[in-house]
C-alpha positions in Angstrom: -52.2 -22.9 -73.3 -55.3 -21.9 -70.8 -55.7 -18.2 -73.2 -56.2 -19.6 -76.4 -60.0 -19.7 -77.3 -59.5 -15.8 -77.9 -58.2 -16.7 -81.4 -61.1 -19.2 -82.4 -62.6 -16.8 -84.7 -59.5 -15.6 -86.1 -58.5 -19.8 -86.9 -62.3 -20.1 -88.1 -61.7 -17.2 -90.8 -58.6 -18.3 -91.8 -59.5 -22.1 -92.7 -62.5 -20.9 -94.6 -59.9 -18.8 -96.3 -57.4 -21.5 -97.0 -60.2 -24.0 -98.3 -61.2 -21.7 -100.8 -58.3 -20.8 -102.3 -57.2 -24.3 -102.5 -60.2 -25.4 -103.9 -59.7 -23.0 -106.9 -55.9 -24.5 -106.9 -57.2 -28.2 -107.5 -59.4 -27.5 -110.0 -56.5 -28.0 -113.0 -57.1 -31.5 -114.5 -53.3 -32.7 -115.5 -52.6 -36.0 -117.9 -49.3 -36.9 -118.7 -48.1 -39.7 -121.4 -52.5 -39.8 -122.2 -52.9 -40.8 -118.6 -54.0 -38.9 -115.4 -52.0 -38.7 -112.9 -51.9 -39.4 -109.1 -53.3 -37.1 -106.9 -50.7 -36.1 -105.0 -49.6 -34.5 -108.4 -50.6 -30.7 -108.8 -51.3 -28.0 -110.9 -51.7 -24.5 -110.5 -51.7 -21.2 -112.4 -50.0 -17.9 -111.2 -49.9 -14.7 -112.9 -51.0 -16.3 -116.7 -48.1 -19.5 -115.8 -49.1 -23.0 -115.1 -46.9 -24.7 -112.5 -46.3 -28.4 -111.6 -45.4 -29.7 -108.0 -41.8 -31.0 -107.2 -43.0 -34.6 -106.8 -43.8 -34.8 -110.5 -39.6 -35.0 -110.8 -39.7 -37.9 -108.9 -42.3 -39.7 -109.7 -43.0 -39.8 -113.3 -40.1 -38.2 -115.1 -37.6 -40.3 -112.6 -35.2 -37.3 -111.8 -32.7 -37.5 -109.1 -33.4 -34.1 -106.9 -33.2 -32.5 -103.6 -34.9 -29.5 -102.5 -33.4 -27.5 -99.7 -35.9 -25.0 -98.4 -33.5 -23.4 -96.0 -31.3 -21.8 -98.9 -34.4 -21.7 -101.8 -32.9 -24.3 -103.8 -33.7 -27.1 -106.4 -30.6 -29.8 -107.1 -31.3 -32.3 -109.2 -29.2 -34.9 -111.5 -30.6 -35.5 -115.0 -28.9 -38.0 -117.1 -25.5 -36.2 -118.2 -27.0 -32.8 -117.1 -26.9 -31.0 -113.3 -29.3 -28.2 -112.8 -30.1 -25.5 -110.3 -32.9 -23.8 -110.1 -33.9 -21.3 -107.2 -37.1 -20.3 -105.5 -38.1 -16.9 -106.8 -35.7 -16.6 -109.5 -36.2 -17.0 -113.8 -32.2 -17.6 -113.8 -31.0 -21.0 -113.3 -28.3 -23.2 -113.9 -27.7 -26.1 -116.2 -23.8 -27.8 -116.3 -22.6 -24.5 -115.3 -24.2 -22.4 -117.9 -27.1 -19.6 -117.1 -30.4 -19.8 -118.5 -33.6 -17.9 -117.6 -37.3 -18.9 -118.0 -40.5 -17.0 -118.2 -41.6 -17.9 -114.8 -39.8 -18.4 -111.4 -40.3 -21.3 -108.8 -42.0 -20.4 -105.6 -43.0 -22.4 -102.6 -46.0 -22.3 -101.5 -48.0 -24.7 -98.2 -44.9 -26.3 -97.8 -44.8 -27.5 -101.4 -42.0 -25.9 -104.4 -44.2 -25.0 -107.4 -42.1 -25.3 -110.7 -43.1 -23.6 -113.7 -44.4 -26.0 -116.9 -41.5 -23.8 -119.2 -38.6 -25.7 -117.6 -40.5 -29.3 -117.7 -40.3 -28.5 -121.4 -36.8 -28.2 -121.2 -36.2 -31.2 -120.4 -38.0 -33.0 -123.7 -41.6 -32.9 -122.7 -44.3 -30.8 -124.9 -47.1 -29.7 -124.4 -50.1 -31.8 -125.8 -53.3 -29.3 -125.2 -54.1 -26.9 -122.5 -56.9 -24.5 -121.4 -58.0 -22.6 -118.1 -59.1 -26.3 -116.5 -56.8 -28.9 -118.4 -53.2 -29.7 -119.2 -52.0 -32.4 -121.2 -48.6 -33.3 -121.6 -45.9 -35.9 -122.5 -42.2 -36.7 -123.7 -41.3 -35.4 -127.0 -40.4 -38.9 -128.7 -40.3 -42.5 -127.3 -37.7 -42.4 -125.2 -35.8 -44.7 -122.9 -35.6 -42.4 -120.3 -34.1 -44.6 -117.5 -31.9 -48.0 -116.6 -32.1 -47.3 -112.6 -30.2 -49.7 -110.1 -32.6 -51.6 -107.8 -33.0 -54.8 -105.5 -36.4 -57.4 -106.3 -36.0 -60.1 -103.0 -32.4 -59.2 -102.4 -31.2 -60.5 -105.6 -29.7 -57.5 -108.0 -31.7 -55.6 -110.7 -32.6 -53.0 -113.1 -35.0 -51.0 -113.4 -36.1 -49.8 -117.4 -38.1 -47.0 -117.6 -39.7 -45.6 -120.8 -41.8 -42.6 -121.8 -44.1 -45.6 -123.8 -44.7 -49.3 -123.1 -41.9 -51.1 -125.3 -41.2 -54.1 -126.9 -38.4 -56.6 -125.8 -36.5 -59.4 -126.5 -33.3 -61.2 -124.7 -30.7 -63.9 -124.4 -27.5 -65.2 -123.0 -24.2 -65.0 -124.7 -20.6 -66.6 -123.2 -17.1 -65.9 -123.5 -17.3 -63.5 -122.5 -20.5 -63.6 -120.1 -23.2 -60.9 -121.2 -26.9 -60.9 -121.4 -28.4 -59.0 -124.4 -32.0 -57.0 -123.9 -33.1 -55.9 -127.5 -35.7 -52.8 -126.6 -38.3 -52.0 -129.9 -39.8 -48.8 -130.7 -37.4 -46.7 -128.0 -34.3 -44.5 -128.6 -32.0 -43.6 -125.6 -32.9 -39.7 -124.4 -30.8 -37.1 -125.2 -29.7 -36.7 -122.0 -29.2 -40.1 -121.1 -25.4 -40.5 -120.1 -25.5 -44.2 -120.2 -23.4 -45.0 -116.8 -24.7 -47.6 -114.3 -23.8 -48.5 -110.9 -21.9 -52.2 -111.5 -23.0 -54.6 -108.8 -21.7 -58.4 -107.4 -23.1 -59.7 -111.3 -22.9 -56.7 -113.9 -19.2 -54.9 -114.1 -20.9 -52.9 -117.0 -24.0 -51.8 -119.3 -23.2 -50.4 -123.1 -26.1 -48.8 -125.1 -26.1 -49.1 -128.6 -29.3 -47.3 -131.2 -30.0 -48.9 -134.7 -31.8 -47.7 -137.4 -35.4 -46.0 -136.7 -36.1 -47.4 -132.4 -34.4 -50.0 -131.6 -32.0 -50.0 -128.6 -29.6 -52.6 -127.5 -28.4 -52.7 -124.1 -25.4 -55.6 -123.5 -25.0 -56.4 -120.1 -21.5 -57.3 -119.5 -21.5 -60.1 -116.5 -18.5 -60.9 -114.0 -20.2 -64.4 -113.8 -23.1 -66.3 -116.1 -26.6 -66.0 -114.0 -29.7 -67.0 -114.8 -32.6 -63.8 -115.3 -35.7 -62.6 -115.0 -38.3 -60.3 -117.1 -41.1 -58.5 -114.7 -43.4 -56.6 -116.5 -45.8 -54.2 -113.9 -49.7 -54.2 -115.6 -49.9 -50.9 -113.6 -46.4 -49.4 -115.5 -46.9 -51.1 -119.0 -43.8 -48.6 -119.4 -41.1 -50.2 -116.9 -39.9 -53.6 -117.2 -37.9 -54.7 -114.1 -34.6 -57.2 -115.2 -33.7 -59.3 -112.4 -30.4 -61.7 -112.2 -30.5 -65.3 -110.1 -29.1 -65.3 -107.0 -26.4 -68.1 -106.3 -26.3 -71.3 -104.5 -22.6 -70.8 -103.5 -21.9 -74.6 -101.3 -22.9 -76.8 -99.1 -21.4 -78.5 -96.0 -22.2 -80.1 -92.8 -22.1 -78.7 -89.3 -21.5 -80.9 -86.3 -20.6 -80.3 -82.8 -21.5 -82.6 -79.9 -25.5 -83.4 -80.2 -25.8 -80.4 -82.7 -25.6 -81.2 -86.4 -26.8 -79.5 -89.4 -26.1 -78.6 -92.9 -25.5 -75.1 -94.2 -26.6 -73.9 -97.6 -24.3 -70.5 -98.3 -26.4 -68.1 -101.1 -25.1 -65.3 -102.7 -28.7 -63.3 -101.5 -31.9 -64.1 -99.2 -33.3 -67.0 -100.7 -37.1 -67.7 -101.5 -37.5 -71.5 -101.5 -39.7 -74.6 -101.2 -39.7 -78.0 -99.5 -40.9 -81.4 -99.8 -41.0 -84.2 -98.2 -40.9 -87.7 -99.8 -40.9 -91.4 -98.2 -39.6 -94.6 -99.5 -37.1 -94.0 -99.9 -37.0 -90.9 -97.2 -35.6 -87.5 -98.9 -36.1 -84.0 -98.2 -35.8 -82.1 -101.4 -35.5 -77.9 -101.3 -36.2 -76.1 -104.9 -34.3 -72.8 -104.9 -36.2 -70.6 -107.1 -35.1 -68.1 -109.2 -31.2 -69.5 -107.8 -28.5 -70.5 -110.7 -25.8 -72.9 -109.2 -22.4 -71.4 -109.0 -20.0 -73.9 -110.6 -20.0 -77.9 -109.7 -20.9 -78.6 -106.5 -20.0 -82.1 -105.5 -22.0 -84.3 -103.5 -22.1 -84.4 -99.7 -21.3 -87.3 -97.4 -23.4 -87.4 -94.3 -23.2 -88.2 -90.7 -24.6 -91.8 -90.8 -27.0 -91.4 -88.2 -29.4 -88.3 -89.5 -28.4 -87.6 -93.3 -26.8 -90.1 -95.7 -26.0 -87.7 -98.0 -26.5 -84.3 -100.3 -27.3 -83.7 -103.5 -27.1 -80.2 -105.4 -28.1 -79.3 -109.2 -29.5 -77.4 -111.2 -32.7 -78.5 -111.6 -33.6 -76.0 -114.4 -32.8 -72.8 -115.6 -34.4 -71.0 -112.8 -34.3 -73.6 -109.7 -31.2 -75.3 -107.9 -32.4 -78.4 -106.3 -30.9 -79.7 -102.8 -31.9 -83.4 -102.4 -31.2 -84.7 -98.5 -31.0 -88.7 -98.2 -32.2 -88.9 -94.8 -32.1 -91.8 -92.2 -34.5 -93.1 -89.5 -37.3 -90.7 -88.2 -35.0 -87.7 -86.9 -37.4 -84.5 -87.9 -35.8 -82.8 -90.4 -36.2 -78.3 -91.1 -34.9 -75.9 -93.4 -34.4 -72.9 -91.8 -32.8 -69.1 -92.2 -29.6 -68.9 -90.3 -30.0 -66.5 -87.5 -27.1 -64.8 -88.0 -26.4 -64.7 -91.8 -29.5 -63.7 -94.2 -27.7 -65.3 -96.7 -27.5 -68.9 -95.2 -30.0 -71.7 -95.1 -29.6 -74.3 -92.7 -31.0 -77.7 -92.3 -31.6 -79.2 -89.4 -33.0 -81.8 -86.7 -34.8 -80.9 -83.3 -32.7 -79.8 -80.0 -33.1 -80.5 -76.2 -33.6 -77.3 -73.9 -31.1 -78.6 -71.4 -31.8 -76.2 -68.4 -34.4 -73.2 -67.7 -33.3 -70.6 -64.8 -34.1 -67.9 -62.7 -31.6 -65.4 -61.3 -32.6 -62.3 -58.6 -30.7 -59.2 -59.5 -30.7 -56.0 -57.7 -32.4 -54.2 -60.5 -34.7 -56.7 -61.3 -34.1 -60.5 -62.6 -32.2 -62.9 -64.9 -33.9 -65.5 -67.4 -31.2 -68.5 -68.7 -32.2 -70.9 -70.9 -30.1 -73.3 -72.2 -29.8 -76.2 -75.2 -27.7 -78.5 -76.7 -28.0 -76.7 -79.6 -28.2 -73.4 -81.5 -31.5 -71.6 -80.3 -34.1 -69.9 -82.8 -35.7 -68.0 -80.0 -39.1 -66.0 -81.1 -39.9 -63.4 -78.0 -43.0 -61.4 -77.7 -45.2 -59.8 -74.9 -48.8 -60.8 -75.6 -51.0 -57.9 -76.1 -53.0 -56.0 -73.6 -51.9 -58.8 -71.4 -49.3 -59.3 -68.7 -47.5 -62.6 -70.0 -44.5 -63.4 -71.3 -43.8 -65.6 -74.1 -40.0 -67.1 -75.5 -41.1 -69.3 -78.1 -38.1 -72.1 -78.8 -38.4 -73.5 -82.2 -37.2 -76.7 -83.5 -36.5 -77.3 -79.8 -38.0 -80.0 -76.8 -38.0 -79.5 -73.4 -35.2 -82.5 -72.1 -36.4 -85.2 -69.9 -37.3 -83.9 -66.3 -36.4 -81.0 -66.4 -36.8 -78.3 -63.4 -39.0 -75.6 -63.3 -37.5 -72.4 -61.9 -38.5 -71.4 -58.6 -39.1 -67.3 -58.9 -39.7 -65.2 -55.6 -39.9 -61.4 -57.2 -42.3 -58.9 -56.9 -42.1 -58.4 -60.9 -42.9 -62.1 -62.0 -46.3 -64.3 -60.2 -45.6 -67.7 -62.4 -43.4 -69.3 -65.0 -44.6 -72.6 -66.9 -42.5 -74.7 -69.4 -45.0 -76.1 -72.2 -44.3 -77.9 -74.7 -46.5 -76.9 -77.6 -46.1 -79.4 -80.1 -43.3 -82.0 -80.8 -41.1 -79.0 -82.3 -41.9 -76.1 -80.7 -40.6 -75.6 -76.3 -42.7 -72.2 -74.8 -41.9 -70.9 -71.5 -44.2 -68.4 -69.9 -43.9 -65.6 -67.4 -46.7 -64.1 -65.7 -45.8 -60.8 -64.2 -47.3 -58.4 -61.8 -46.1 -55.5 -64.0 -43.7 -55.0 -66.7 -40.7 -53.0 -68.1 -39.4 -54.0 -70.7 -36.5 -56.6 -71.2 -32.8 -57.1 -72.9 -31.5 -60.4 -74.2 -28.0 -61.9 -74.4 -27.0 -64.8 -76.8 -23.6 -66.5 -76.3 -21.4 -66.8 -79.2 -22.6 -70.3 -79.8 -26.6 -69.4 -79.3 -27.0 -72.6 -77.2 -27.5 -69.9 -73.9 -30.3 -66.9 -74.0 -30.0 -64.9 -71.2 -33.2 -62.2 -70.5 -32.7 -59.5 -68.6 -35.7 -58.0 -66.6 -35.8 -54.6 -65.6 -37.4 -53.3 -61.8 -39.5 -50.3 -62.8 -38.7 -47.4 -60.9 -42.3 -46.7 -60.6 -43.7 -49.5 -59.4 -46.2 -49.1 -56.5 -46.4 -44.8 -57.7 -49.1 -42.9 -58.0 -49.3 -40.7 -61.2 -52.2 -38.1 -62.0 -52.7 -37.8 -65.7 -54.7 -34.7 -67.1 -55.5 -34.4 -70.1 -55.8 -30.4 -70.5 -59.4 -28.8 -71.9 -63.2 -31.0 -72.4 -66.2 -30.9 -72.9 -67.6 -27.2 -73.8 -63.7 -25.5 -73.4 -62.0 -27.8 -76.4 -58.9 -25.3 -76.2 -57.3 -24.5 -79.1 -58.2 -25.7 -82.8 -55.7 -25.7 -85.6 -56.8 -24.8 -89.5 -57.5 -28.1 -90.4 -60.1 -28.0 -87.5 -58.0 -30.0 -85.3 -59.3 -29.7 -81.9 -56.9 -29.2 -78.3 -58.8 -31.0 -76.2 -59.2 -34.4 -78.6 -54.8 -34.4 -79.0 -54.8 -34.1 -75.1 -57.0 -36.6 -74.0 -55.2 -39.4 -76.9 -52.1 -38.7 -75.5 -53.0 -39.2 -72.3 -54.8 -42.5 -72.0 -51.7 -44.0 -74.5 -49.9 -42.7 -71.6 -52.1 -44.0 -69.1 -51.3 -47.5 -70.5 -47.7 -47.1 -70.9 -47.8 -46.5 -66.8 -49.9 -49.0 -65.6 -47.7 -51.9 -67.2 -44.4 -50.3 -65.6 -46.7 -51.1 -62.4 -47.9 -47.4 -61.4 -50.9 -46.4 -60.1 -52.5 -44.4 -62.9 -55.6 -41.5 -62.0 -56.8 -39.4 -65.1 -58.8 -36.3 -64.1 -61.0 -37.2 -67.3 -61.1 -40.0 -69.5 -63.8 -38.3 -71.9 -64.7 -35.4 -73.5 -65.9 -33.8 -70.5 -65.4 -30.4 -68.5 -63.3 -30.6 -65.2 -62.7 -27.1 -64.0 -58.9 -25.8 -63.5 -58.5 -25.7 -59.9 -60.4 -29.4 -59.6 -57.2 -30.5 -61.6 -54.8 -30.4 -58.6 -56.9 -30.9 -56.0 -57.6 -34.4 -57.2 -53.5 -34.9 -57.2 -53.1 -33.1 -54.0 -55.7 -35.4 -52.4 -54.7 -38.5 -53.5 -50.7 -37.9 -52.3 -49.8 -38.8 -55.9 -46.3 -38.8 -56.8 -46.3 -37.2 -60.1 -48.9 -34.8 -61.9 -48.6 -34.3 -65.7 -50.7 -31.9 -67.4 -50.6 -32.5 -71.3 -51.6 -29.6 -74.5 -51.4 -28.4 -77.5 -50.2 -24.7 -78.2 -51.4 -21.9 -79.7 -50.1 -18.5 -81.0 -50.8 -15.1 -83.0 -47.5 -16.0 -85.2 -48.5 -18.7 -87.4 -45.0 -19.6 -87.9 -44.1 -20.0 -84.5 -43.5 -23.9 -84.1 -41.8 -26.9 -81.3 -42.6 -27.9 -77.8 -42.3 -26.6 -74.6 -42.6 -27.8 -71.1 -43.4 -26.0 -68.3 -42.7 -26.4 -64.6 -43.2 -24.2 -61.1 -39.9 -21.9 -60.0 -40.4 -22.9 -56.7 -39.7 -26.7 -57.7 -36.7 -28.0 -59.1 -37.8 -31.5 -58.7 -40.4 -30.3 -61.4 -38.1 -28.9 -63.7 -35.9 -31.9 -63.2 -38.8 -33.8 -64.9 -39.6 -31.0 -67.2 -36.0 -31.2 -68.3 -36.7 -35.2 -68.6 -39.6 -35.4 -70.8 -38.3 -32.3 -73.1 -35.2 -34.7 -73.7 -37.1 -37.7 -74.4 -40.0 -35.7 -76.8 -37.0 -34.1 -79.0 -35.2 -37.5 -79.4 -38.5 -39.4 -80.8 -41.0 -36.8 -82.3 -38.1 -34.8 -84.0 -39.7 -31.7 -83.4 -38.1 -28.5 -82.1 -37.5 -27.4 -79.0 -38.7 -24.5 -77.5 -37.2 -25.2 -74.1 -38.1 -26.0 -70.6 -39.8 -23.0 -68.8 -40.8 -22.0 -65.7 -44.7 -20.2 -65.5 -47.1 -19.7 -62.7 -49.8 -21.9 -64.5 -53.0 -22.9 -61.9 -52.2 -26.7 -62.0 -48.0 -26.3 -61.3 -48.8 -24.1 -58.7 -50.8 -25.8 -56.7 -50.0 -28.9 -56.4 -48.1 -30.2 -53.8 -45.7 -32.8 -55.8 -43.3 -32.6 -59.2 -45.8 -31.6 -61.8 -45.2 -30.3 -65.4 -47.0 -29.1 -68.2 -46.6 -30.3 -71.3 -47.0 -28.4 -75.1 -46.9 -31.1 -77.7 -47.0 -28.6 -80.7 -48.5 -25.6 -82.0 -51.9 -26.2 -83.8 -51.6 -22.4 -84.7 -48.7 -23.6 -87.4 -50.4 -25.5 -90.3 -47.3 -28.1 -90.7 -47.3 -28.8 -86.7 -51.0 -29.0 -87.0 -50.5 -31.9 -89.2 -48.2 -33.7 -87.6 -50.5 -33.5 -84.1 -53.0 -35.2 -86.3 -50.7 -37.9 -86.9 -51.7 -41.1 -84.6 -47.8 -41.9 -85.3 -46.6 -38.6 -83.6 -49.2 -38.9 -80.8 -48.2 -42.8 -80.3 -44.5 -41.3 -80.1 -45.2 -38.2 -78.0 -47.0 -40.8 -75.3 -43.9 -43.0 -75.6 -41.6 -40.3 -74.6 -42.9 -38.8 -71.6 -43.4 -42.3 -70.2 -39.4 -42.4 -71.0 -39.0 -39.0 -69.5 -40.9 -40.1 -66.6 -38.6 -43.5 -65.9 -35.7 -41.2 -66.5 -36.7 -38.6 -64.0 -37.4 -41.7 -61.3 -34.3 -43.6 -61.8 -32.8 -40.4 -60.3 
């Protein structure tokens, strides 16, 4: 807003402020298990009380919880035991039963601060502490976790102890379990001992021997082959990971197409060789365990003699393809299906065309075969590229004729012996959709018309040089956000083909009535004037966008880009607004104002000094903007 330099000394005062007292915060040096600990981990005192910040639970003491500041209150999940603990309040709640502490949580800069009593509650001590340290770690040698996870795609567990441990495993059948012998741990007194089954393990049972020594039996719907990660940097988790599966294998063939597909059990990680003399193409599955007998497969007679599947050794399944003649040969993911390798030889591109639609133009390419498209815009450029792996360009084929004022050129080259590239060269661009039929031998691209093609749009980045606006607590300055904004704006525009005029693309002073003179003179059709906010109330927070009364084309684009900014920043909104502001006023087309945030609110102020939120806040005017001219 144009008034808020009045509170510079006010913000100046209270950053000082805030940097001291959090400097007297950080000073607490905190270890836990003999180790310190990440800085993002806090402690403070209060009142004679040391506190810990809610991450800790997550982080190191591996604690299901959830914090909901709107109604003050800590949930959390620990082992057999659900607790409830509330900002402000001694009393909480532990399996239904009240108990009271010495301290209370409180919040404090966004963060809940809980009190070191109730950490020892849950079996941690307390090693050594003074005014400037705190040491701390579990009671005994615990195994304080077995957590469900995913390594690759393939199922696993996660062990976590209070110590590095000792182990040792094997395999047992009838029935199918694996056996992980755990030295020097004893499950936590907490620890309720139930584990989410997946697709290999129906079941986990616990079982403590004399002195520390665990046993953990892993009852399996299936035998699978496993794997033992230990993490240098977490000598104290060890990460049990089970095979994947190679499920089958058959061949695919439909007119000129022809492949074989490998069906997994989970995303596969795998190598390939090629041998000659005799000519094989051999794929080592690692980590795989082959599920039952898989016979082997007859081939086509032309490309693949035959397949050959087994289990190479405990952790690889070996695919062996007899192959015949000099027909390229690939392994591949399947497009559609992550759990699906297929093998197979290059395509033709049958056909490239163009089509001229009324909102802009059609691209159909089509193939003999299933396409593996790969589409990308090169940067900071205006071309096109479809990339057609595996694929050739047939015999003679045509190259599309293209009249649009959206595309200047399209090229078919063929980049090496497996690889087909069209190109497109446009004039500007906006963006695209693609189609696939159900076979994926036709790719159909959609290209959209912009609707602002040819338009001339003012940008003005509010404040520079010596008037920087307002600046937050962290020292974040209006008139740096505004001009950042702008020029990702700026380049969001020009490719959608506008005519984009900034009235300053550096940090220099352009006074308030120059603003929309420069718009007015030009005949522009759009003026957008973008801020950041300031207020007395520190709390106040969202965006707002303001337009002249005496223009509802304005407020229909204020109403636009409000839409647009709530949907991707996820910030509030303070509403669209009408205001008598110099550069609304008097200019003599739809202009708007826009408020990205309020710097005066510490949390906003952090998120404006976020290159993500100022990458999205640019992306959704321009959407606002192609919103508001469609109409």
């Amino acid at each position: 807003m144009f008034w808020k330099r009045g509170v510079a000394l006010i913000s100046l005062f209270l950053l000082l402020a805030t940097k001291t007292y959090a400097a007297a915060d950080s000073g607490i040096v905190f270890h836990f298990g003999g180790n310190k600990v990440d800085p993002e981990i806090k402690v403070i005192e209060k009142n004679g009380h040391k506190f810990i910040n809610f991450p800790f639970l997550n982080k190191y003491l591996h604690i299901s919880a959830d914090w909901n500041p709107e109604r003050d209150n800590l949930f959390m999940k620990f082992g057999k035991y659900t607790i409830n603990l509330f900002e402000n309040s001694t009393r909480y709640v532990s399996n239904g039963r009240r108990k009271t502490l010495a301290a209370a949580p409180f919040e404090k800069d966004g963060e809940l601060w809980i009190p070191v009593a109730f950490y020892r509650r849950l079996g941690l001590v307390v090693k050594s502490e003074d005014r400037l340290h705190l040491k701390m770690d579990w009671e005994d040698d615990y195994l304080v976790g077995v957590e469900n996870a995913s390594y690759e795609g393939r199922p696993a567990f996660v062990l976590v102890g209070s110590k590095p441990f000792k182990h040792k495993s094997f395999l047992l059948v009838d029935p199918n379990r694996l056996v992980l012998d755990l030295s020097g741990l004893k499950l936590h007194w907490a620890f309720d001992g139930v584990v989410d089954e997946n697709n290999i393990v129906k079941k986990v049972r616990f079982s403590q021997s004399s002195g520390n020594d665990l046993r953990l039996v892993f009852d399996l719907y299936r035998l699978a082959g496993y794997k033992l990660i230990s993490d240098p940097e977490q000598p104290n988790q060890l990460i049990l990971v089970f095979n994947y599966f190679v499920e089958s294998a058959s061949l695919f063939q439909k007119d000129k197409e022809r492949k074989v597909c490998i069906k997994l059990s989970a995303p596969a990680k795998y190598r390939v060789t090629s041998f000659e003399e005799p000519r094989r193409m051999v794929i080592d599955f690692e980590g795989a365990t082959l599920s039952g007998k898989v016979e082997p497969l007859d081939g086509d007679g032309q490309w693949i003699n035959s397949v050959r599947v087994s289990q190479f050794d405990p952790e690889t399944v070996r695919v062996v393809f007899d192959l015949i003649g000099e027909t390229p040969c690939f392994a591949i993911p399947a497009p559609d299906d992550p759990n699906q390798i297929e093998v197979r030889s290059v395509q033709k591109v049958t056909q490239v065309h163009w089509g001229q639609e009324e909102d802009g133009g059609r691209l159909v390419i089509e193939s003999d075969g299933q396409l593996v498209e790969s589409i990308r815009k090169v940067n900071k450029s205006f071309r096109f590229q479809v990339d057609l792996n595996y694929s050739r360009f047939t015999s003679g084929i045509e190259v599309p004729v293209i009249k649009s004022d959206q595309i200047k050129g399209l090229r078919l080259v063929q980049v090496n012996p497996e690889l087909a590239r069209i190109e497109l060269d446009f004039n500007y661009y906006f963006g695209y959709t693609q189609e696939l039929s159900k076979d994926r031998r036709r790719l159909t691209l959609h290209f959209k018309r912009s609707p602002i093609a040819g338009k001339t749009i003012v940008l003005d980045p509010g404040h520079g040089g010596v008037d920087m606006g307002a600046c937050g607590r962290q020292g974040t300055r209006e008139k740096d956000i505004n001009l950042e904004v702008s020029m990702r704006l700026k380049d969001l525009l020009e490719e959608a083909g506008a005519k984009v005029v900034m009235t300053r693309t550096d940090d220099s002073f352009i006074s308030l009535y120059e603003r929309p003179y420069l718009a007015n003179h030009l005949f522009c059709n759009l003026f957008i004037s973008i801020h950041a906010n300031n207020h007395t109330n520190f709390k106040i927070n969202g965006i707002e966008v303001y337009h002249h009364s005496k223009r509802p084309d304005a407020k229909l684009l204020a109403e636009k880009v409000m839409e647009q900014l709530v949907a991707k920043t996820k910030l509030n909104s303070r509403g669209v607004k009408a205001n008598d502001y110099c550069v609304t006023r008097e200019t003599q087309m739809p202009s708007i104002l826009v408020e990205l945030g309020y710097l005066s609110n510490y949390k906003e102020e952090s998120t404006l000094r976020n290159t993500e939120y100022r990458i999205k806040a640019a992306e959704a005017i321009f959407e606002g903007v192609m919103d508001f001219s469609r109409e």
